[in-house]
Backbone bond lengths (Angstrom), bond angles and torsions (degrees), N, CA, C in turn:
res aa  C-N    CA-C-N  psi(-1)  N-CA   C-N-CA  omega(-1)  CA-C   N-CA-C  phi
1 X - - - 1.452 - - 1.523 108.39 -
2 X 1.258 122.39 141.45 1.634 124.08 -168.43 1.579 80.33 -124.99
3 X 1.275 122.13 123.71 1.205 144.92 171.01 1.144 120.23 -104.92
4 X 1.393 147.17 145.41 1.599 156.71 -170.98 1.530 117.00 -142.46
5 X 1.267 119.77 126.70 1.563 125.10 131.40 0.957 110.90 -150.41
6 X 1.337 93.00 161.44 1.702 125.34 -169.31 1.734 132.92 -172.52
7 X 1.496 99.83 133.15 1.462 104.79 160.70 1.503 116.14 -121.70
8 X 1.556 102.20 176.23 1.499 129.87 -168.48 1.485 109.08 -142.72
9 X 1.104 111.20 131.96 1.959 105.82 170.41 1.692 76.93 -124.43
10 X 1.659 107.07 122.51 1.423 95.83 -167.75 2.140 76.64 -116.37
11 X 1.843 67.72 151.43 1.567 85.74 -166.82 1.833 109.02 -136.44
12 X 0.945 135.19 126.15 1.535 106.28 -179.30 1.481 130.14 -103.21
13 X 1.388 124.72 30.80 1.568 141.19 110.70 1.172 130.65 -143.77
14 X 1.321 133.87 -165.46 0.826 131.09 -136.24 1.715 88.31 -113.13
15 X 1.126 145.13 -26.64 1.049 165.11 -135.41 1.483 105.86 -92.21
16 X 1.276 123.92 135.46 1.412 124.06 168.18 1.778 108.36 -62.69
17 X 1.549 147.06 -52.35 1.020 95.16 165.10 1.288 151.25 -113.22
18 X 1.359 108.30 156.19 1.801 109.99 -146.87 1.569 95.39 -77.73
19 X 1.290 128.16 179.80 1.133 142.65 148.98 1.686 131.15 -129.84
20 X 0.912 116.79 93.06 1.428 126.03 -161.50 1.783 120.08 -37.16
21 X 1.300 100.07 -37.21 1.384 103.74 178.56 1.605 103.77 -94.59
22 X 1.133 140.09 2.60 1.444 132.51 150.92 1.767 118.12 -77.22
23 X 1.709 97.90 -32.90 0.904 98.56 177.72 1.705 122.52 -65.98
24 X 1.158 100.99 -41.03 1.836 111.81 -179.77 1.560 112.73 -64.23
25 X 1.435 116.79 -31.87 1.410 130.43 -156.06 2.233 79.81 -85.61
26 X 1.282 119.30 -46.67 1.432 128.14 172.62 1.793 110.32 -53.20
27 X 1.360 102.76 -42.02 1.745 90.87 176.86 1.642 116.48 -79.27
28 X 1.463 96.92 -38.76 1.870 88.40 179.48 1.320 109.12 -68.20
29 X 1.423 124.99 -13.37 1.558 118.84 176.37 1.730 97.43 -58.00
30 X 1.459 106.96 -61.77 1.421 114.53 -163.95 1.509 112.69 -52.43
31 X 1.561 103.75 -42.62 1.767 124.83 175.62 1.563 95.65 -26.14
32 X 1.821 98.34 -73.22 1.596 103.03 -169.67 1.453 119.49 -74.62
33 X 1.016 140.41 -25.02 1.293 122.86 145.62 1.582 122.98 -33.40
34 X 1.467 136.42 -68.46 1.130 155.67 133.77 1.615 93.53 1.46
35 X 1.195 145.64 -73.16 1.086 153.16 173.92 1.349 131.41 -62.10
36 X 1.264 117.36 -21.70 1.917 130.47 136.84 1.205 105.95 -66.01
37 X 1.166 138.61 -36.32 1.332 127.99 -178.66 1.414 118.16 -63.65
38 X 1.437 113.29 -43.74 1.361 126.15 -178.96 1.882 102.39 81.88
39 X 1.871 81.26 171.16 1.793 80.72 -152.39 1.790 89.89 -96.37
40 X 1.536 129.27 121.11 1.316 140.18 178.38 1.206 126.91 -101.00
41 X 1.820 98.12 -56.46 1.505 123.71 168.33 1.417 115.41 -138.08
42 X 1.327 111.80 -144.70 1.427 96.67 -168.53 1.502 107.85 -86.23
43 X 1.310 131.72 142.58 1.182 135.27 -162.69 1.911 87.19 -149.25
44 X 1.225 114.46 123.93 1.493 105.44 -170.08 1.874 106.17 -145.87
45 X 1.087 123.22 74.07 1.280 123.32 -177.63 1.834 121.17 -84.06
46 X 1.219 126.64 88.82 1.628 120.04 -166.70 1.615 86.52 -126.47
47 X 1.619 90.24 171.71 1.568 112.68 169.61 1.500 89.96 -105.14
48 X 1.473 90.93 144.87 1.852 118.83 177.59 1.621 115.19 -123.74
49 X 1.169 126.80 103.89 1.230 123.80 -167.11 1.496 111.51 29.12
50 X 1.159 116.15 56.47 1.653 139.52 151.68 2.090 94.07 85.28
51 X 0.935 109.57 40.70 1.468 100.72 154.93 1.484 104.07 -153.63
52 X 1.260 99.87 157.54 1.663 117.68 -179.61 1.386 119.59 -90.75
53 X 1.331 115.69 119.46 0.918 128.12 172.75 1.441 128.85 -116.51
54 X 1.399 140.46 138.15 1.685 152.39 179.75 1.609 106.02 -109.01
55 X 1.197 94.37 119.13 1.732 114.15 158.55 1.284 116.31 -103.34
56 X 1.637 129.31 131.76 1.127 112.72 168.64 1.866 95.96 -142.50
57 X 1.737 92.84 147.88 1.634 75.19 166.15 2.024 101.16 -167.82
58 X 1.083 119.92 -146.45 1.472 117.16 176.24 0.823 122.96 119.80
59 X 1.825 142.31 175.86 1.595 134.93 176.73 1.384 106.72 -146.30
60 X 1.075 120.45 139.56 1.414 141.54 162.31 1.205 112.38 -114.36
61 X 1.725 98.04 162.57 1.581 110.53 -166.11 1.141 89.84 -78.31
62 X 2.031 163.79 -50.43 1.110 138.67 -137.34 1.745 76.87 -148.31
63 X 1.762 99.19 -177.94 1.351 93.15 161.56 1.478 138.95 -107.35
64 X 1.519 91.08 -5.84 1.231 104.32 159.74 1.733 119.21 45.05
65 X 1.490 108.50 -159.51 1.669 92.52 170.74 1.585 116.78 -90.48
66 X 1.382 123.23 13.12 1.284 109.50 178.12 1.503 117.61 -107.89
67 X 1.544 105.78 7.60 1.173 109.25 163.41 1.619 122.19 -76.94
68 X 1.478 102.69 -32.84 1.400 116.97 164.03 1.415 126.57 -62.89
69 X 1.509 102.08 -62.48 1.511 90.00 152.61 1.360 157.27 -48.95
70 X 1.834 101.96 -16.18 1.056 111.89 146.66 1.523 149.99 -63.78
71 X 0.975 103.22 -34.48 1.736 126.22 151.75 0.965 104.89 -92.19
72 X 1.360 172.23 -74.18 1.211 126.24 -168.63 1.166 125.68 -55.41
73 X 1.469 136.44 -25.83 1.160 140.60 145.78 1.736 113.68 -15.80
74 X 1.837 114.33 -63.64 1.282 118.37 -173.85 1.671 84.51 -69.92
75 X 1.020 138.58 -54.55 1.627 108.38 -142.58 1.577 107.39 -78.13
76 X 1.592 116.41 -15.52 1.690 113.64 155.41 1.290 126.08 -49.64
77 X 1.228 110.20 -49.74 1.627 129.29 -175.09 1.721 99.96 -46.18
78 X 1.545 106.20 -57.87 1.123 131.80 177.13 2.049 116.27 -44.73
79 X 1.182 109.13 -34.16 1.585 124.48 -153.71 1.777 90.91 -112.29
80 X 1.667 110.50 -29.81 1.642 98.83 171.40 1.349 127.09 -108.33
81 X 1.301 106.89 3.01 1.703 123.96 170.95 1.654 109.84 -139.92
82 X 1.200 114.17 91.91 1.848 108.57 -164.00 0.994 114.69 -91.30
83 X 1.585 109.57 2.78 1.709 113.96 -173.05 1.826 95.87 -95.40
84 X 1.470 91.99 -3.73 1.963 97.15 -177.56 1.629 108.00 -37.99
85 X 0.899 117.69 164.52 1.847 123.76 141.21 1.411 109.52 -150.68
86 X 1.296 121.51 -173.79 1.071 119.38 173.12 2.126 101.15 137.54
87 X 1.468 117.34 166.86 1.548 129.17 -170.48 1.545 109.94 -134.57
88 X 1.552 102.84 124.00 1.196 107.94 -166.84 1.928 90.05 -108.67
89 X 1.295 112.15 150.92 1.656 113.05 -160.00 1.815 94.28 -130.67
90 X 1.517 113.49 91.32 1.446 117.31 -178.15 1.574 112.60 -100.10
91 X 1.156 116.91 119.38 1.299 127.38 161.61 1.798 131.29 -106.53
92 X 1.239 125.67 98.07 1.213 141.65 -161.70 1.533 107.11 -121.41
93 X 0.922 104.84 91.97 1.257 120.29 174.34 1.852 129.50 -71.47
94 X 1.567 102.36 -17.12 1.569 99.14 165.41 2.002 102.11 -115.05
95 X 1.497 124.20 45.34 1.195 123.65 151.68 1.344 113.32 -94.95
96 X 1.342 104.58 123.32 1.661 131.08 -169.87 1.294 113.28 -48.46
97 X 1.846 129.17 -36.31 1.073 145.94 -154.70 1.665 94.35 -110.55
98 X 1.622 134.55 -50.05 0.936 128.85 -161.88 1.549 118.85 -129.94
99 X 1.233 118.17 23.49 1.606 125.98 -164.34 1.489 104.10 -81.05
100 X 1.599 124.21 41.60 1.191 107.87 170.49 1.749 93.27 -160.72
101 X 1.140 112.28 32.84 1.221 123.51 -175.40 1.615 111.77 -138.42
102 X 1.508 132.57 148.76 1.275 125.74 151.72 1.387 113.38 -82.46
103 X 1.139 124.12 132.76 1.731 128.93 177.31 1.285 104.52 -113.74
104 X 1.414 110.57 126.70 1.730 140.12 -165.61 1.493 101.55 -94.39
105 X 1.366 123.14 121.09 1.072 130.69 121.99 1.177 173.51 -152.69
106 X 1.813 114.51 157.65 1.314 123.16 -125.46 1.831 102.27 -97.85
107 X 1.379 104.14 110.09 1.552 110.14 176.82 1.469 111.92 -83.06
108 X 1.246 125.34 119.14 1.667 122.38 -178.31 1.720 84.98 -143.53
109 X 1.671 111.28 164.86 1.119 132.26 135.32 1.925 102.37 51.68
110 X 1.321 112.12 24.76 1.257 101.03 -176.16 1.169 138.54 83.83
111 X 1.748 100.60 4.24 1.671 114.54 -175.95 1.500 97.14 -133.93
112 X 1.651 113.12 149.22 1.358 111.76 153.47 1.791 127.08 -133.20
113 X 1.163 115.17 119.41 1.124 127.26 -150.48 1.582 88.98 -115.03
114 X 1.407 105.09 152.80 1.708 117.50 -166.70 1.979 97.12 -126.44
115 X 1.690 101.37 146.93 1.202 115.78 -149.93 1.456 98.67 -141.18
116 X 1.642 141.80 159.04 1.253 150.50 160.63 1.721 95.63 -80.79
117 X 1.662 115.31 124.92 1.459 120.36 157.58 1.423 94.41 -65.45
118 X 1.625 89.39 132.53 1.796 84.96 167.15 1.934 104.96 -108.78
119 X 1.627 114.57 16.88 1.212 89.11 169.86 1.339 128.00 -105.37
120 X 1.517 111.72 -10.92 1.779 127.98 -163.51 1.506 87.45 -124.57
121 X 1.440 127.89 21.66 1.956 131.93 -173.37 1.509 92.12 -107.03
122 X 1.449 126.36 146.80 1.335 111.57 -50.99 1.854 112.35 -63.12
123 X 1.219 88.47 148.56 1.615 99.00 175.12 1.273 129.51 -65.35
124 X 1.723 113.53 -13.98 1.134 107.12 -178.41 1.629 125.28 -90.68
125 X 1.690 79.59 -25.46 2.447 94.71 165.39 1.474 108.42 -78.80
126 X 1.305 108.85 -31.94 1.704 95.29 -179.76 1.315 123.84 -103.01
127 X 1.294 129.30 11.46 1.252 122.51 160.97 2.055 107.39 -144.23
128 X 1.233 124.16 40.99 1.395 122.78 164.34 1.887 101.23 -171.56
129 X 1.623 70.23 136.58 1.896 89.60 178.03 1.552 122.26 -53.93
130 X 0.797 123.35 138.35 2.011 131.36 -177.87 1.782 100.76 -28.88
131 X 0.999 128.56 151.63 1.495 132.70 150.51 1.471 104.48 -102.40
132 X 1.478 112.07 125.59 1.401 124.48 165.55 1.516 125.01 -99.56
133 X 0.540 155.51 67.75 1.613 154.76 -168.78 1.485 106.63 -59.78
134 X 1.361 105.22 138.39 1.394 121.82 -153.31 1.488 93.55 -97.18
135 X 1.228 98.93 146.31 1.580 103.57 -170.92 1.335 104.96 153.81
């Protein structure tokens, strides 16, 4: 199962001051991205007391290509609004290296760099009861 969540406070720099029409011209970029992606799971882009914000999240049976597209998705977001931030929360359970961990990642400043959750890591002691096998 390839599992997802995630937010964005999408911003388009990093800089205290904003400019409103860079900023808007920065969300419909993301809009249409969002819209190559097509609608799967929840994909939720609104203004919130005047800033923009992206939700994304959902599960599939493998990860196939929409796990990719899912992250690359965040690291666009990332490359067309750099003042973005925001934590995307991946759980992949048939990755060879990490299938028992959630892997974080952290959008700041135009970069997104990937991290071990250390609170739901490993996933299988912190969120499911022991298996005993009878015998």
């Amino acid at each position: 199962m390839f599992e997802y969540h995630g937010w964005v406070t999408i911003s388009e720099t990093p800089g205290v001051d904003a400019d409103d029409a860079l900023l808007h011209r920065a969300v419909e970029r993301v809009r249409r991205k969002l819209a190559e992606l097509g609608d799967y799971h929840l994909q939720d882009l609104r203004w919130m007391n005047g800033r923009p914000a992206l939700h994304l999240a959902g599960f599939v049976n493998h990860r196939g290509s929409w796990g990719g597209r899912i992250l690359d998705l965040y690291g666009q977001v990332a490359r067309l609004a750099p003042g973005s931030y925001g934590l995307l929360y991946v759980h992949d359970d048939e990755d060879a290296f990490h299938g028992d961990d959630f892997r974080v990642y952290r959008m700041a400043r135009g970069q997104v760099t990937e991290h071990t959750d250390p609170f739901l890591t490993p996933v299988s002691q912190a969120t499911e009861d022991p298996y005993f096998a009878d015998g």
